[in-house]
C-alpha positions in Angstrom: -1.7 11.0 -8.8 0.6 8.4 -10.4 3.2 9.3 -7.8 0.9 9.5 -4.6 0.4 5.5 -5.4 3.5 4.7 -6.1 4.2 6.2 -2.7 1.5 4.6 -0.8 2.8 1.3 -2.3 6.1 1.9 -1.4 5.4 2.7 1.9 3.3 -0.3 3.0 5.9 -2.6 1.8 8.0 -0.8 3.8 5.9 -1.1 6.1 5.2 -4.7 5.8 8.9 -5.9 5.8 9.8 -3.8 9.0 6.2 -6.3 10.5 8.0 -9.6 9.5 11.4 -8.3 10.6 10.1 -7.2 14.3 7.5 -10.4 14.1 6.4 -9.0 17.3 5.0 -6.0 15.8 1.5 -7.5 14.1 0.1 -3.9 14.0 2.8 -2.4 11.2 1.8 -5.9 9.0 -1.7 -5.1 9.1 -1.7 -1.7 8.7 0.8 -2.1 5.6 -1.4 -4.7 4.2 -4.3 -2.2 4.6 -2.2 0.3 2.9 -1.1 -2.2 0.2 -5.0 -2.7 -0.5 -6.0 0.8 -0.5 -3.1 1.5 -2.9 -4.5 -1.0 -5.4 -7.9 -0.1 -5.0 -7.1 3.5 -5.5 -4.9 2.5 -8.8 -7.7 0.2 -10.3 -10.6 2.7 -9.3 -8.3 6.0 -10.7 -7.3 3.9 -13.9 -10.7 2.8 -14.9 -12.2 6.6 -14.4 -9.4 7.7 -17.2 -10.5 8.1 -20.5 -8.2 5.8 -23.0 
């Protein structure tokens, strides 16, 4: 599970970078921000569910 986030968080900055590089392309920022989000969301929803 550990390794899906890291991948979803690697991809939207990915994702993000390529947005500001292409500046034209506003669709690849917002969809990596969304990604970025869901990434964290996923990480602090997974992580509290975990017994410690």
């Amino acid at each position: 599970m550990r390794s899906l986030l890291y991948t979803l968080a690697v991809a939207a900055v990915v994702l993000i970078v390529l947005g500001l590089l292409l500046k034209a392309v506003k669709w690849l920022l917002i969809i990596g921000l969304i990604a970025l989000v869901a990434s964290i969301a996923l990480g602090v929803i997974k992580g509290g569910r975990t017994p410690r």
